[in-house]
Each structure stands twice: as structure tokens, then as C-alpha cells.
N, C-alpha and C positions, 0 to 999 in steps of 0.2 A: 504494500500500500504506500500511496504519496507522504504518508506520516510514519511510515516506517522507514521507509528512506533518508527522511528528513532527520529520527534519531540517532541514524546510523550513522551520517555525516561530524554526529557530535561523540561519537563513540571513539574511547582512547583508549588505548591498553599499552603495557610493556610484556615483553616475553619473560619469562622465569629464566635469568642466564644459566651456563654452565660453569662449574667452579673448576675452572682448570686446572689449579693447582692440586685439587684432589684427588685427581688419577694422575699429573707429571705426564708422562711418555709413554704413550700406548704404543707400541712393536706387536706386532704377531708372532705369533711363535708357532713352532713346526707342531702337527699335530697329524694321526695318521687318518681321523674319520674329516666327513667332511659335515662339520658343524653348524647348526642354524640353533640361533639363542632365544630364549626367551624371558623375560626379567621383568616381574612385577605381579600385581595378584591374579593365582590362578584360580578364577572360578568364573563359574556361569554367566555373573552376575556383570562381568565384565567379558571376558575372551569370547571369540566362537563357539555356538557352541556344537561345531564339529571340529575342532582343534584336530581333536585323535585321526577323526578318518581321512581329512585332508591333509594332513602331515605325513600320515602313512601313504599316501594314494602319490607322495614322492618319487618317482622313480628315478632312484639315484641311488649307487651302492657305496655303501659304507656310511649311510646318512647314518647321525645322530641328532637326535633333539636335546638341548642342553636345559634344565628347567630349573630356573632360582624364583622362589616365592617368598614373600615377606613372612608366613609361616612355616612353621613346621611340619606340621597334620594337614595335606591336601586333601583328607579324607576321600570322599568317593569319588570326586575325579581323578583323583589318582587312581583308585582301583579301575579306574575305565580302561587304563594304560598296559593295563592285564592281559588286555583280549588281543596285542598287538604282538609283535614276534618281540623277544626277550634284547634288552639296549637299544631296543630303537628309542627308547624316552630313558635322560639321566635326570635323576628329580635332583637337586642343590638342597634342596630348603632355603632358607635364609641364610645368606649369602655378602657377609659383611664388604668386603671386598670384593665388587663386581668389575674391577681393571681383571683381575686373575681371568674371569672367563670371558671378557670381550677380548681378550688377546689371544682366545683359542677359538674364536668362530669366525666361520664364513660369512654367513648372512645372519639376519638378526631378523625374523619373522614373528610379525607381531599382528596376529589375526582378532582382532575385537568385534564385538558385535553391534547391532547396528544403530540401539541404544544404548550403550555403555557410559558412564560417568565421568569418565576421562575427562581432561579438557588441554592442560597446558602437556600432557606426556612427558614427562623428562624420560622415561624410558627408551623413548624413540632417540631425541635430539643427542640422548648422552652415547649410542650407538654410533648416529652417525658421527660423533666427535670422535671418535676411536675410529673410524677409518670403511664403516659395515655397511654393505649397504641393506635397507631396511626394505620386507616386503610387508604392506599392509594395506588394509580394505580401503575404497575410498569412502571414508566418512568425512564429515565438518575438518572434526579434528586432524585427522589426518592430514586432508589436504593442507590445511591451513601452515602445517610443517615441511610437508614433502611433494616435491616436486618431480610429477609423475615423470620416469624417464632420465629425470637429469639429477638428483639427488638422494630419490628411491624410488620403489615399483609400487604404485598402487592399481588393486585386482578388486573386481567388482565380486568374483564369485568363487567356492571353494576347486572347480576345475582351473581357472586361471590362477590359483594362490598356487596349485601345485606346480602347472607350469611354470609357473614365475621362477622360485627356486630351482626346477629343472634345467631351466634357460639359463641363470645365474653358473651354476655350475660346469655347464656345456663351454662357458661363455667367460674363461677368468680374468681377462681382457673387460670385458662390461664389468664385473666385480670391482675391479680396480678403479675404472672411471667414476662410475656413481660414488663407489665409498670415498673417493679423493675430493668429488663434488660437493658429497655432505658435509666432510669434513672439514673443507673452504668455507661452505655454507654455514657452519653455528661457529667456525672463530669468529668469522666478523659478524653477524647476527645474534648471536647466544652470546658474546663477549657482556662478563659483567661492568667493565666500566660504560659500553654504551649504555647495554639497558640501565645503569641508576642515571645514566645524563637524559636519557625518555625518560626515565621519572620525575625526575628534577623538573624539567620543562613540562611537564603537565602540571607538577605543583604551580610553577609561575604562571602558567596558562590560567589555570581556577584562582591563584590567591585574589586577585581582585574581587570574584564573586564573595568568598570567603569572607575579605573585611567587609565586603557590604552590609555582611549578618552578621558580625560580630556583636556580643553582648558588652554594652557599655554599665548593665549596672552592677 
């Protein structure tokens, strides 16, 4: 609508940066599976919810799926992981240090669902800071971070999610380019001194309204 547009024109935000000093020096390291990551909470309530089938429906030998969740107990989506042939899913738990396993994955595949909660992902951008390139659904959120093609792959459906990583791996040449892409992409984008200078300047942009309503008594 003409008054939707109109708010949206007034709409400010800054990105959540990445603290780069917290991981220092992402390197890859030699590994012999060919690893796709997953980092953040496992459940319904958030991921797809065919994670399992479309990850399996991979055709790519030696896959693993690497799996770090903020808890421990992934209860029964975990036991879903059962019904799959035995290492194709490594569950993490929580996972203090997630530099350790972005330096041993290829792709960092992050399938959510189509309502999911999410909003700023630091799980995605802090991927592509490490060098990964990221396959994920095209949502709001998503898009809003990733740039189909040139900084990660977003797949509208669970056949193109699998292809996606098939192609990635076919393809280590494209791995390289996008993960080199994203990772140009949130230094200068995701750099914390920008984002607190957009903040700053949205403070000076409102202070005016601000003293307008200030309480004099």
C-alpha cells in the first residue's frame, strides 16, 4: 500500500556486525569427508522441516553433515537421524568454539523454514566471514544477507537444496569464488566500526525529534 511504502522510506536499521577478533584467522584445514555445516538451533521450530531427507537425497560420497546446536539433548530430531545410513549426520552439541568447525567445512547449509524466527542470522554472515559458501532457502531473511549467485546459493525447494550442494562440490572453483565473495562481503559490510558509525548517525538523524519531547519538568 501507498502508506506502506511511505513507512518504509522512514525505516533505519544497522546490521548486527561480526566481531572479528573472535575467531582471528580462519584457514581451512585438510579434512578427508566433504563437509557441509550446520550451526545454530536444531529444531522444527526453526530449520526445515525435511533437513534429514534433503541432506541425504545429496549425492555426493563421502558427505558429512557436521551438526552444532546450542543444546545438548536434540531429542527427537535427533533420533530422526537414525533412519539415515550411520555418519552421515555428526551431532556437536554445543559447541563453544565454532572457528574449530568452520575450518573443516565445505559448505555451510542452512535450510530454514519458511516461517522461522530468525531475523539478523549471525549464523549465516559469520560462515560467510570464514571463507563458506552458504546454501539457503530464499526467504526475507535470507535474501536480505545473501546474494543469490555471487555471495551464496539460495534454492526455493528441497530438490534444488540438494542440487545446490551437488553442484558446489562438482564445482571447487565456484566454492572458492562465492566463499571469497562473502567473505569481501561482511568485512566491509559486517565490519563493526561501520555498523556503530550507522548507528551513530541514526542517533543524530532522531536527536532532534528527541529534544523536541524532552521533559522539562
Amino acid at each position: 500500500s501507498e502508506t506502506g511504502v511511505q513507512h518504509h522510506k522512514k525505516l533505519r536499521y544497522v546490521t548486527f556486525p561480526i566481531d572479528f577478533e573472535r575467531f582471528g584467522t580462519i584457514q581451512s584445514k585438510t579434512h578427508k569427508d566433504f563437509n557441509v555445516g550446520y550451526i545454530g538451533t536444531f529444531d522444527y521450530s526453526k530449520m526445515h522441516k525435511k533437513f534429514f531427507s534433503m541432506s541425504a537425497a545429496v549425492d555426493v560420497p563421502k558427505i558429512k553433515f557436521i551438526i552444532c546446536d546450542h543444546l545438548d539433548d536434540i531429542g527427537k530430531v535427533k533420533l530422526e537421524a537414525q533412519k539415515y545410513p550411520a555418519g552421515n549426520f555428526q551431532f556437536m552439541g554445543f559447541t563453544e568454539n565454532i572457528k574449530n568447525i568452520l575450518e573443516i567445512l565445505d559448505v555451510f547449509g542452512y535450510p530454514l523454514n519458511t516461517n522461522h524466527f530468525g531475523s539478523g542470522e549471525q549464523a549465516i554472515s559469520e560462515a560467510m566471514y570464514a571463507g563458506l559458501p552458504v546454501v539457503a532457502f530464499s526467504h526475507p531473511c535470507e535474501r536480505e544477507i545473501i546474494a543469490h549467485n555471487k555471495t551464496g546459493i539460495l534454492v526455493n525447494n528441497e530438490q534444488d537444496y540438494a542440487k545446490a550442494i551437488k553442484a558446489l562440490y562438482l564445482k571447487p572453483g565456484e566454492r572458492a569464488r562465492i566463499g571469497a565473495n562473502a567473505r569481501k562481503h561482511i568485512m566491509e559490510y559486517f565490519n563493526p566500526l561501520r555498523c556503530f558509525k550507522e548507528l551513530e548517525s541514526i542517533y543524530k538523524e532522531a536527536f532532534p525529534i528527541m529534544t523536541k519531547y524532552r521533559f522539562t519538568g
